[in-house]
TORLOVEX-239268 format. One line per field, with one value per residue: x, y, z of N, C-alpha, C in turn. Coordinates in Angstrom, 3 decimals, padded with zeros to 6 digits. Layout:
// TORLOVEX-239268
neast: c(X,...) .
nnorth: c(Y,...) .
nup: c(Z,...) .
caeast: c(X,...) .
canorth: c(Y,...) .
caup: c(Z,...) .
ceast: c(X,...) .
cnorth: c(Y,...) .
cup: c(Z,...) .
//
This chain:
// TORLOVEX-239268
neast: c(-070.296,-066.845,-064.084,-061.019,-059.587,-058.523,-058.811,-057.708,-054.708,-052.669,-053.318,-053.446,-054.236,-052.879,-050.345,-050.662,-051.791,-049.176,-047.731,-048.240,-047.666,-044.845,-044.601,-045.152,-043.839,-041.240,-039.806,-040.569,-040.940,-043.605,-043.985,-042.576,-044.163,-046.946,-045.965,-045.633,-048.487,-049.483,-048.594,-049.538,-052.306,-052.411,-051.810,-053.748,-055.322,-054.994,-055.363,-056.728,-059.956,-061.537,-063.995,-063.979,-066.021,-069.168,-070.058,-069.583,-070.348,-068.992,-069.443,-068.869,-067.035,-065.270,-066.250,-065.307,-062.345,-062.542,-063.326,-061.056,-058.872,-059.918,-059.723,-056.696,-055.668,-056.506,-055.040,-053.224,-052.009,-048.835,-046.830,-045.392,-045.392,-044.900,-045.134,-047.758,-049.669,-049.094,-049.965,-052.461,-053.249,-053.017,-055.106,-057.444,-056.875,-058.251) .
nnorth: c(-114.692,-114.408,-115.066,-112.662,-113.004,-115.944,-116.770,-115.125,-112.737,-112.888,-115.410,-118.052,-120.310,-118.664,-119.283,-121.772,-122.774,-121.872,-123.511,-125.908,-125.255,-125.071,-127.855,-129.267,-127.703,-129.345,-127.931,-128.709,-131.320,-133.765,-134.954,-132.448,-130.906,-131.519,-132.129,-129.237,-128.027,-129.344,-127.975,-125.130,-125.862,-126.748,-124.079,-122.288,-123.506,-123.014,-120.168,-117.085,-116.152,-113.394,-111.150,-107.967,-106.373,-106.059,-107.309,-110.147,-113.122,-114.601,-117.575,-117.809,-117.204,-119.169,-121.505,-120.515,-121.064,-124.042,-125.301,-124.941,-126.110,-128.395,-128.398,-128.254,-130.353,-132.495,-134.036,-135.946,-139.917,-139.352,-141.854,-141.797,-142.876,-141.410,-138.318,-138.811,-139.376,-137.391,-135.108,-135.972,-136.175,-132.982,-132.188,-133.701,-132.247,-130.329) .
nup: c(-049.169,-048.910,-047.616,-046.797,-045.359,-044.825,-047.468,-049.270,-051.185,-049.420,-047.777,-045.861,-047.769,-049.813,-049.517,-049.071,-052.213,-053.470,-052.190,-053.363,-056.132,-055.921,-055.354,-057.485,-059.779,-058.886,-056.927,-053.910,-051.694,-051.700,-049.479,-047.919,-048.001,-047.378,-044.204,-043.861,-044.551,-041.945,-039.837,-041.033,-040.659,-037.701,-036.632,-037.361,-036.171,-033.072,-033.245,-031.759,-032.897,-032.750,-032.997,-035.090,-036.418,-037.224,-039.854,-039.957,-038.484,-035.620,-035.534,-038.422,-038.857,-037.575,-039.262,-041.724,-041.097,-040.424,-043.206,-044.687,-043.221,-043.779,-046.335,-046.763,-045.299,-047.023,-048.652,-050.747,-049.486,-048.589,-048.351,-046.345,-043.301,-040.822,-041.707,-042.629,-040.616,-038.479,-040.116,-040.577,-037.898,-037.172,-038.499,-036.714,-034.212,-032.060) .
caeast: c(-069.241,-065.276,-062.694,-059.749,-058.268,-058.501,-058.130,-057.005,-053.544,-051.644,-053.633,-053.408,-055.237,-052.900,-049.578,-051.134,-051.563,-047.838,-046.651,-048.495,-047.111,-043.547,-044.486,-045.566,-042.298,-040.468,-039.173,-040.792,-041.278,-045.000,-043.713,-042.261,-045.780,-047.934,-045.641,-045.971,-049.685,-049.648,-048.315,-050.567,-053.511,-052.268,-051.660,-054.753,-056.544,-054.413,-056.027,-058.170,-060.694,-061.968,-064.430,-063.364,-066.627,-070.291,-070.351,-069.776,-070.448,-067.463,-069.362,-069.048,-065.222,-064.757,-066.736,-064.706,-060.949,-062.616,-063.342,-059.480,-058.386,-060.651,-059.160,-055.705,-055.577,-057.129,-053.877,-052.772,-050.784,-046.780,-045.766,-044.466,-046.645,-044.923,-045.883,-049.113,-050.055,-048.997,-051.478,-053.785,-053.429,-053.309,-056.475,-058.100,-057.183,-059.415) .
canorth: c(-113.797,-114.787,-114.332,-112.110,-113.508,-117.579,-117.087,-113.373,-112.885,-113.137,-115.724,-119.521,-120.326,-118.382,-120.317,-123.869,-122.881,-121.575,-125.155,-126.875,-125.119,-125.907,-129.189,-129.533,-127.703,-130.045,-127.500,-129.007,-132.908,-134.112,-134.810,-131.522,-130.114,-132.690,-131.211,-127.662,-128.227,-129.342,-127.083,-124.367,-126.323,-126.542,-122.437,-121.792,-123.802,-122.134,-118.400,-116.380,-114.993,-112.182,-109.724,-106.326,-105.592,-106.603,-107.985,-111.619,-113.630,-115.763,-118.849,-118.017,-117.004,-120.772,-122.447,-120.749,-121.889,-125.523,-125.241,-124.471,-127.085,-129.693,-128.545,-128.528,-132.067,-133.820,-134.830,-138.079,-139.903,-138.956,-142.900,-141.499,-142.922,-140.250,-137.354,-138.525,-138.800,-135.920,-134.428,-136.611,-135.679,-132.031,-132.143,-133.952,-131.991,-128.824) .
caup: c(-048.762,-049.490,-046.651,-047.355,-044.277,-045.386,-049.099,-049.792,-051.588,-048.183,-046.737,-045.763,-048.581,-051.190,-049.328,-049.670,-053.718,-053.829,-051.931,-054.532,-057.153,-055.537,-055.650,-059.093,-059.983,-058.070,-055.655,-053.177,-052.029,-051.116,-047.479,-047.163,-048.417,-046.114,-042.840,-044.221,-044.388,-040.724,-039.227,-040.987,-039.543,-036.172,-036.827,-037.508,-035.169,-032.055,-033.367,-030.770,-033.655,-032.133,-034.279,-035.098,-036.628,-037.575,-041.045,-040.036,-036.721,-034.598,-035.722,-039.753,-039.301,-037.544,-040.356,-043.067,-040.901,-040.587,-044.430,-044.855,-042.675,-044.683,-047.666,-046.665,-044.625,-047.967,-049.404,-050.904,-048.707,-049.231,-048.294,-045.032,-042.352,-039.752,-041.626,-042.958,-039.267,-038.620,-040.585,-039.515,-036.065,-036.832,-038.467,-035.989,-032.934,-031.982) .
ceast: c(-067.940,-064.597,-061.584,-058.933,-057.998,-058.242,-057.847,-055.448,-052.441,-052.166,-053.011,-053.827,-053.823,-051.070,-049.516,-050.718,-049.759,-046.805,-047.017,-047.996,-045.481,-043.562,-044.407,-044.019,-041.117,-039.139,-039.275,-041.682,-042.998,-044.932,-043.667,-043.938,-046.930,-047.540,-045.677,-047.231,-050.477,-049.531,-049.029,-052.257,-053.205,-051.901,-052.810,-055.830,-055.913,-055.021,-056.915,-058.852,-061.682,-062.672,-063.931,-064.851,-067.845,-070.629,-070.650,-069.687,-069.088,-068.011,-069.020,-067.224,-064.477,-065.185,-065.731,-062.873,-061.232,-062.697,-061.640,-059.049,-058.706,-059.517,-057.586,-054.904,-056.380,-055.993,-053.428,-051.840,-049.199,-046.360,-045.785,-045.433,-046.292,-045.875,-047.441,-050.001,-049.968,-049.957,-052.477,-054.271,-053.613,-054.659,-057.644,-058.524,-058.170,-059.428) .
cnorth: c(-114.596,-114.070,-114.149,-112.968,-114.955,-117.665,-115.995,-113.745,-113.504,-113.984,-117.251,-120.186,-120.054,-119.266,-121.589,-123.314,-122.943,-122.828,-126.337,-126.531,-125.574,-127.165,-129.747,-128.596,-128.327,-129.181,-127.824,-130.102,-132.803,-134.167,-133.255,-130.753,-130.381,-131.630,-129.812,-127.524,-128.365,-128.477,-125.647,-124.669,-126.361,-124.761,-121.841,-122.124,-123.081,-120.410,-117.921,-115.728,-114.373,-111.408,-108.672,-105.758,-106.278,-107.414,-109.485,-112.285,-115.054,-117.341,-119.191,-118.005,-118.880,-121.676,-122.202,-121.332,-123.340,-126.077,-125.295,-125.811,-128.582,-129.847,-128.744,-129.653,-133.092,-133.961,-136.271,-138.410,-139.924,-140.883,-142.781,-141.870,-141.583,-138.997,-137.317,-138.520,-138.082,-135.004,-134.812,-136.145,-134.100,-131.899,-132.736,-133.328,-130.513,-128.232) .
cup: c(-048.669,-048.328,-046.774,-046.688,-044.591,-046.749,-050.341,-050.719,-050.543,-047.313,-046.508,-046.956,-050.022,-050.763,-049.468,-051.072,-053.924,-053.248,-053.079,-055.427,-057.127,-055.802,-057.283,-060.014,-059.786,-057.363,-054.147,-052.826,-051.272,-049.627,-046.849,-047.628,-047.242,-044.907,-042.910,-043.866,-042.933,-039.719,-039.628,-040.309,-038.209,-035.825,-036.304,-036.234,-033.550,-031.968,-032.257,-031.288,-032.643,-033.386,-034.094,-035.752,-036.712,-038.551,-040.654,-038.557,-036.739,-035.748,-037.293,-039.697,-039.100,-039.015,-041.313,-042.473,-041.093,-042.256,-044.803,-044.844,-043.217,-045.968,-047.588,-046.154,-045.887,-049.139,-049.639,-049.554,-049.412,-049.254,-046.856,-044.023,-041.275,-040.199,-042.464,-041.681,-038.284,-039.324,-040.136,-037.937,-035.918,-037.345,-037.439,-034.574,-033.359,-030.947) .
//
């Protein structure tokens, strides 16, 4: 099962792609991507998921944000020690 909400058109998921594509356009630098990135992980992990229905249990909705958060904290490093620990640190907290 695929979550609209983590990697739907409008999700976290379809914003990462569209910063990478910035990047790779060079609209937008690896740093500013990295601290973009952070700050959607520290987003996400702040959420109060709550169910609205039966299909899927609390603990599958966390698995697929920690899935996210994997994928979005596994960036090269930019250079920048600030904001690569910055990421670092938002992935780490919980």
């Amino acid at each position: 099962m695929s979550s609209r909400l983590t990697r739907g058109r409008l999700s976290p998921k379809a914003l990462a792609d569209q910063a990478n594509t910035a990047v790779n356009d060079g609209k937008l630098t690896e740093r500013e991507r990295a601290f973009l990135f952070a700050e959607l992980i520290l987003t996400l992990r702040r959420v109060e998921w709550h169910l609205v229905g039966t299909q899927v249990s609390r603990r599958w909705c966390l698995q697929q944000v920690e899935a996210l958060v994997d994928e979005l904290a596994n960036l090269a490093p930019t250079g920048d020690p600030g904001i690569d620990g910055y990421l670092t640190r938002a992935k780490e907290q919980r």
